[in-house]
C-alpha positions as CSV (number, residue, x, y, z in Angstrom):
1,X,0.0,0.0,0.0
2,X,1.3,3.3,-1.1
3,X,2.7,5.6,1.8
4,X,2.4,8.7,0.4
5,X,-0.6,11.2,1.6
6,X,-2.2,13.7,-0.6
7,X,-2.1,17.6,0.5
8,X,-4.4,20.6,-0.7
9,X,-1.5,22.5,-1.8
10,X,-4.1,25.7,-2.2
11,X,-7.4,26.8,-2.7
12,X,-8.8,29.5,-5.0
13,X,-12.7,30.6,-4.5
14,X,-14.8,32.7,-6.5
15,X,-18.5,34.3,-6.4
16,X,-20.5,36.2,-8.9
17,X,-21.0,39.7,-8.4
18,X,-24.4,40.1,-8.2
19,X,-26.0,40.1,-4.2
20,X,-29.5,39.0,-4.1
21,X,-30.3,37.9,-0.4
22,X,-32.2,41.0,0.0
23,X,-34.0,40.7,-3.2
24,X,-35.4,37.3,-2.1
25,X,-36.6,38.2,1.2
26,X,-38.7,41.0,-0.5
27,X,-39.7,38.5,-3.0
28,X,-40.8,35.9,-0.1
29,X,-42.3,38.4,1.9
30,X,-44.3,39.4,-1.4
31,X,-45.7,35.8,-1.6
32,X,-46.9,35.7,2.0
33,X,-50.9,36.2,2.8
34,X,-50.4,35.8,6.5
35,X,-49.3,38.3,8.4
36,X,-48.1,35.8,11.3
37,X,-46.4,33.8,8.4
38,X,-44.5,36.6,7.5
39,X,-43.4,37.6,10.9
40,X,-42.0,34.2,10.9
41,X,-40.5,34.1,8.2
42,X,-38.6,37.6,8.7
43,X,-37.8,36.5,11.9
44,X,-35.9,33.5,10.8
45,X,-34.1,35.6,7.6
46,X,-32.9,37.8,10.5
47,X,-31.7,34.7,12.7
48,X,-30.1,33.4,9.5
49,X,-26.8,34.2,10.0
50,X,-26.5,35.3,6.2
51,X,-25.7,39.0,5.2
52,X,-24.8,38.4,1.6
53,X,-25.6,35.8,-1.1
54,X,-24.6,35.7,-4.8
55,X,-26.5,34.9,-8.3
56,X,-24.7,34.4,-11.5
57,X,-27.7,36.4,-12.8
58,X,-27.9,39.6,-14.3
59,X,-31.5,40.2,-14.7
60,X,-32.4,38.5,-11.4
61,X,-35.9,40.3,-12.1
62,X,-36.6,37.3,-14.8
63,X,-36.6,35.5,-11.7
64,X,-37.5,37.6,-9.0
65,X,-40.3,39.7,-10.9
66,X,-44.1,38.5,-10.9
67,X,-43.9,36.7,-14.3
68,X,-44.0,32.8,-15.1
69,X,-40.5,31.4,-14.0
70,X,-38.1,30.7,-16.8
71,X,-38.1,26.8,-17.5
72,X,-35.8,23.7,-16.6
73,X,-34.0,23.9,-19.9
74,X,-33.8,27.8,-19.8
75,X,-32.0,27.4,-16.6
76,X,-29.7,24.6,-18.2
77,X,-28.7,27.2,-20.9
78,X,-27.6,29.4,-18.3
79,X,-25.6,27.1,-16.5
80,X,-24.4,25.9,-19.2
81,X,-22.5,29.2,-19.8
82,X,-22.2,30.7,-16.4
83,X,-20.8,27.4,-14.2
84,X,-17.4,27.0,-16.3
85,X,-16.8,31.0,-16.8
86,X,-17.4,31.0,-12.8
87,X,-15.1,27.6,-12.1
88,X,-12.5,30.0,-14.4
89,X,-12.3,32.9,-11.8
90,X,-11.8,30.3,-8.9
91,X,-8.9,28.7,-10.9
92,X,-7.2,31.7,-11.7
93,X,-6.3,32.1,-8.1
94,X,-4.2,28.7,-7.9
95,X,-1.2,27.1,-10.0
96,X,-2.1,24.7,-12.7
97,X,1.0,23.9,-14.5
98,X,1.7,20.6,-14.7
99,X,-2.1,19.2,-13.9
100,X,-2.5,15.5,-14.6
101,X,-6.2,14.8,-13.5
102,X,-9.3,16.5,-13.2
103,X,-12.1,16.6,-10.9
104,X,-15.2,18.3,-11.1
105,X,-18.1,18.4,-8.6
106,X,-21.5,20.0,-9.1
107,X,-25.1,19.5,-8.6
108,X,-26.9,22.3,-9.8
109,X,-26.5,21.6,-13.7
110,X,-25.9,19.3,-16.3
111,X,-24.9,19.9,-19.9
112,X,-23.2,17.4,-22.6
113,X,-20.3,17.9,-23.1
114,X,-19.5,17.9,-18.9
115,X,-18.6,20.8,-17.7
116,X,-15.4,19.0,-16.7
117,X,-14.8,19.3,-20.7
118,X,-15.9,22.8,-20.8
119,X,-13.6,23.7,-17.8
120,X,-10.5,21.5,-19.5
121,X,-11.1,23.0,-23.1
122,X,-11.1,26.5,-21.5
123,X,-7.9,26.1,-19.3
124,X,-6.1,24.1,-22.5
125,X,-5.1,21.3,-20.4
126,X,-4.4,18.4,-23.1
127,X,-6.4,15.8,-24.4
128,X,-4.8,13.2,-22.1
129,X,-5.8,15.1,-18.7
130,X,-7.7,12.1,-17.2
131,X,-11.3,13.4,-16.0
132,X,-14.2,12.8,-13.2
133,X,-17.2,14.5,-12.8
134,X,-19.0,14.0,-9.3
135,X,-22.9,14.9,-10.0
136,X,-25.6,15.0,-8.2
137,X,-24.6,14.3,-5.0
138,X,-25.5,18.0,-2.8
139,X,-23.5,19.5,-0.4
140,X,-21.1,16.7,0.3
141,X,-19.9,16.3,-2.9
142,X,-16.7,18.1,-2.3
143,X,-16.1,15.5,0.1
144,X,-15.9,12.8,-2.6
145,X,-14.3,15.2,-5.3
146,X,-11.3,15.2,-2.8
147,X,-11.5,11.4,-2.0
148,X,-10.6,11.3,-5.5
149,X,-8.2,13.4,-5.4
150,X,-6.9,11.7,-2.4
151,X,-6.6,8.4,-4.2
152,X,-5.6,9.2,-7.1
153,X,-2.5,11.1,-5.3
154,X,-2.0,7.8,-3.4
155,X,-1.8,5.5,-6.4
156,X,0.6,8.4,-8.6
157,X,2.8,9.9,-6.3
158,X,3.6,12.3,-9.2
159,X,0.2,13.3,-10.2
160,X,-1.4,16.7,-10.0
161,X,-4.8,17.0,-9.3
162,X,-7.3,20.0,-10.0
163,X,-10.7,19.9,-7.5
164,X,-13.2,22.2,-8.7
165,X,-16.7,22.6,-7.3
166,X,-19.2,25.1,-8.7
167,X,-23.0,25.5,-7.9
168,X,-25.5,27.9,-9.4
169,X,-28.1,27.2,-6.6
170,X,-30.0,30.4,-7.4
171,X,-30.8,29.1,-10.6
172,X,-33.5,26.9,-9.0
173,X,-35.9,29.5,-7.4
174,X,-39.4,28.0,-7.1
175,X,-42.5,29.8,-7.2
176,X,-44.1,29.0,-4.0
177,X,-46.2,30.1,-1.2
178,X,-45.3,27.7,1.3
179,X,-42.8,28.9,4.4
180,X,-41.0,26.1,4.5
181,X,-39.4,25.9,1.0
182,X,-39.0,29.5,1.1
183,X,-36.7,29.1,4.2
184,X,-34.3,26.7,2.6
185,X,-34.3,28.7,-0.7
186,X,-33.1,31.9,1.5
187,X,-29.9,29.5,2.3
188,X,-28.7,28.7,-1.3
189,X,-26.5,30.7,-2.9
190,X,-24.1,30.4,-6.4
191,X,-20.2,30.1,-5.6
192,X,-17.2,27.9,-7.0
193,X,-13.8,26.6,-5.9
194,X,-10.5,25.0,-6.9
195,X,-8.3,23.0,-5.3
196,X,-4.8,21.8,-6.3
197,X,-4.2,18.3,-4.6
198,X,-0.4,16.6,-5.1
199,X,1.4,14.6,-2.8
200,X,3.6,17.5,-2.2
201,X,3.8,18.2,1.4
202,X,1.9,21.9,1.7
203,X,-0.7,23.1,2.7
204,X,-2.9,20.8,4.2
205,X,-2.6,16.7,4.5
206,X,-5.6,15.0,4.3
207,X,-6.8,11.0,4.5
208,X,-8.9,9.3,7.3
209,X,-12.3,9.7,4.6
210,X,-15.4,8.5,6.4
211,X,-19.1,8.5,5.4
212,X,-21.8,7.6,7.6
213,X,-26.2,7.6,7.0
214,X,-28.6,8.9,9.4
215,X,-30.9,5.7,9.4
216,X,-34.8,6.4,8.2
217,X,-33.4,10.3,7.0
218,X,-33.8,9.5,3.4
219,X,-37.1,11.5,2.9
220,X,-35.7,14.6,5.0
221,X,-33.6,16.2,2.1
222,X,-34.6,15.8,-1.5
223,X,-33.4,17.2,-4.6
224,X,-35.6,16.6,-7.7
225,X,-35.6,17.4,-11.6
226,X,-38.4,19.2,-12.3
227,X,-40.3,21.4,-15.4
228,X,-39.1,24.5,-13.9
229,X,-35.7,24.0,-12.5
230,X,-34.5,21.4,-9.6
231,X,-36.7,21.3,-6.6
232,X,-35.3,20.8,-3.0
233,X,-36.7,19.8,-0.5
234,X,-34.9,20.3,3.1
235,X,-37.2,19.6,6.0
236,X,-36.8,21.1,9.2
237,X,-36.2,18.0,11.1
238,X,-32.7,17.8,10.2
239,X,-30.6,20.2,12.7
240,X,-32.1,18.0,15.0
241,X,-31.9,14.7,13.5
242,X,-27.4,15.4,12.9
243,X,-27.5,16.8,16.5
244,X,-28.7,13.6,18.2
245,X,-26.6,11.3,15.5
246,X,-23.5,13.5,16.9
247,X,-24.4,13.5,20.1
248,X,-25.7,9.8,20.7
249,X,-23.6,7.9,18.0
250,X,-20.5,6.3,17.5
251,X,-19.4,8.5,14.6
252,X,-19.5,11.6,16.8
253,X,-17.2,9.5,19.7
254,X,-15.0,9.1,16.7
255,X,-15.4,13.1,15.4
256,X,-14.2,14.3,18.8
257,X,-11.1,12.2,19.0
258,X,-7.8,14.5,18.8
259,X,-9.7,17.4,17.0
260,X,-8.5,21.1,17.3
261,X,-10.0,22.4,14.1
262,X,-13.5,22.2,12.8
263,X,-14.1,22.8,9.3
264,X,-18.0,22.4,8.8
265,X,-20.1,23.0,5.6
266,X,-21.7,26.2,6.0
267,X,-25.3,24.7,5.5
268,X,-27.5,27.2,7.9
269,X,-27.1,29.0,11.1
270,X,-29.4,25.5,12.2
271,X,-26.8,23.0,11.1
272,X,-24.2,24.6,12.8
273,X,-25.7,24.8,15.7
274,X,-26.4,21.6,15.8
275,X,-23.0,20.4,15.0
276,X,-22.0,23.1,17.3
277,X,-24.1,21.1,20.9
278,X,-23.7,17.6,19.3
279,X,-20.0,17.5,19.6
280,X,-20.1,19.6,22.3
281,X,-17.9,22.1,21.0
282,X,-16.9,25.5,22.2
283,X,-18.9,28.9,20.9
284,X,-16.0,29.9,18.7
285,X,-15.0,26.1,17.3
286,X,-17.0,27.0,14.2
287,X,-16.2,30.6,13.9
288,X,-14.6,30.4,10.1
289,X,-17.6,28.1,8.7
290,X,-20.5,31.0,10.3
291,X,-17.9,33.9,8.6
292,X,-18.5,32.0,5.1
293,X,-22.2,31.4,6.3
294,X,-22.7,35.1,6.7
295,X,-20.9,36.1,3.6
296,X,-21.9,33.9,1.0
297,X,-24.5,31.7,2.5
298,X,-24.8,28.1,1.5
299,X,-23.1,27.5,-2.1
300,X,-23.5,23.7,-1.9
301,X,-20.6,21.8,-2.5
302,X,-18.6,25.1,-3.0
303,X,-19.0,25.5,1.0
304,X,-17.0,23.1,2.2
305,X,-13.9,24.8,0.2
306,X,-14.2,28.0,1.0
307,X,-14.5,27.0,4.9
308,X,-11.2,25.3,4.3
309,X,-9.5,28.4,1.8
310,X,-10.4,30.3,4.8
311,X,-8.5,27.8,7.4
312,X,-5.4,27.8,5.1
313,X,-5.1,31.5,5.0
314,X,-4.6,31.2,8.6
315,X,-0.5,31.4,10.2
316,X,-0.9,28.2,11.1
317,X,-3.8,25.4,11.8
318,X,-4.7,22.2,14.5
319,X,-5.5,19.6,13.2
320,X,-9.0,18.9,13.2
321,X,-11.4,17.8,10.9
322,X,-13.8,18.8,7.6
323,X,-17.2,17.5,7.9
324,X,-20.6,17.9,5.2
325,X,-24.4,16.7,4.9
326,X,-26.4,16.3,2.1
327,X,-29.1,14.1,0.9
328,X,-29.4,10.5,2.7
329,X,-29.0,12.4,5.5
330,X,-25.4,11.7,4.8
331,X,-22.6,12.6,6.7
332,X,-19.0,12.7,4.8
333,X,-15.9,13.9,5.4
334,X,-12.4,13.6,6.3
335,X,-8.9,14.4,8.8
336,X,-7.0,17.0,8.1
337,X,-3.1,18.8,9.3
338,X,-1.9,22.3,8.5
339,X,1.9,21.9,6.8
340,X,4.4,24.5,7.5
């Protein structure tokens, strides 16, 4: 078995430049009969923890204006053309020369050719640059991107691996009148990242992968193809359902074995939280996943990187570990140590 470890070498991040948290909230409040509903629901925007979130769109009154919401394949088109020209601006910020491999994670899109061709056309990287694209798989998926990486790295010692997550969640705004999916759309938000893995030692190692299920959890988040873009579904059992797992289970008596660092997807004020009690960690063990939280809300997969670009940019880190959720309920995630 190979001895070598794989290390994020660095981390480039990117978001569009258009804010639209506010914009929502008016257009939520807007779609609200009940005044007690609407009290609610400005109540929780304020508890959010999110100041800023960002759309890859332009004309965000297409979406955001009283007319019929543009369709599934309308949205397609968009992503289509926005997710690699945002993946672009992440990877400018980190050294590709030299890239053997590929790996692409998103969830919020799909388009033939993948947008892993798209994003290796674009960056001329040559026809022999071997590819993966990690679909469909939520908030986590950044999780298993890097497994990839990390494997890969283990099996070549002399390979170079690009990690890129990008998500254009505000692409998939629903009409509704119902609180509830209103709430979890206030989370999402568009952002991408890159990630140059190598066996290198910088930056940070990383290995120990685990995955675990919440049992009978399937139905609590959802994330379905429908005529007028994706539909999610993200009940609000599930802060509580991860704090009890953590808090009762074997895999949070594993989490909370020689940790110093937490690096946790940003998924909601909720989920942090509820990390936060279930581990029993201290008020400020999550401080760098609520800073991304507040500044660019929940960017899916994207999160998990920018929690860690964050981390890195730090003089030095503990080690600790990097921890998602997403669909199942799922929890994945990995170790990690800062490299001088």
């Amino acid at each position: 078995m190979s001895t070598h470890r794989a290390h994020i070498n660095a981390i480039g991040t990117a978001v569009p430049k258009y804010d639209v948290h506010r914009m929502f909230i008016g257009w939520a409040l807007n779609r609200l009969t009940d005044d007690r509903v609407k009290m609610l629901f400005e109540r929780m925007a304020g508890r959010s923890g999110i100041a800023h979130r960002w759309s890859v769109l332009p004309d965000a009154g297409r979406f955001y204006g009283d007319q019929e919401l543009p369709s599934t394949s309308e949205r397609m088109a968009i992503y289509a053309e926005a997710a690699p020209a945002l993946a672009q601006e992440a990877i400018a910020g980190i050294p590709i020369e030299g890239v053997t491999h590929l790996v692409v994670a998103s969830c919020t899109g799909f388009v033939a050719p993948g947008i892993d061709q798209i994003i290796a056309a674009r960056l001329g990287l040559p026809a022999s640059t071997e590819r993966t694209l990690v679909g469909f798989m939520g908030c986590y998926a950044a999780v298993a991107a890097l497994r990839v990486a990390h494997h890969i790295v283990r099996s070549e010692p002399s390979a170079k691996v690009l990690v890129v997550t990008v998500e254009l969640s505000t692409l998939h705004l629903q009409a509704t009148q119902a609180i509830e999916p209103l709430l979890a759309m206030l989370q999402f938000a568009d952002g991408a990242a890159a990630a140059l893995v190598s066996a290198e030692p910088r930056g940070l190692s990383i290995g120990d992968f685990f995955a675990a299920e919440l049992p009978d959890s399937a139905e609590l988040i959802r994330w379905t193809i429908g005529d007028r873009g994706f539909v999610m579904h993200l009940s609000g059992a599930v802060p509580a359902r991860i704090g009890e797992a953590l808090h009762e289970t074997a895999l949070g008596e594993s989490l909370r074995q020689g940790t110093g660092s937490w690096a946790v997807h940003a998924g909601g004020r909720s989920i942090l939280d509820a990390v936060e009690h279930g581990l029993g960690l201290g008020p400020d063990a999550l401080a760098v996943s609520r800073s991304v939280l507040h500044d660019c809300g929940n960017m899916s997969s994207a999160t998990l990187m920018f929690v860690l670009a964050r981390m890195m940019a730090e003089p030095s880190i503990e080690p600790g570990i990097a921890m998602a959720f997403g669909p199942g309920v799922a929890a994945e995630g990995f170790r990690f140590t800062g490299v001088p």
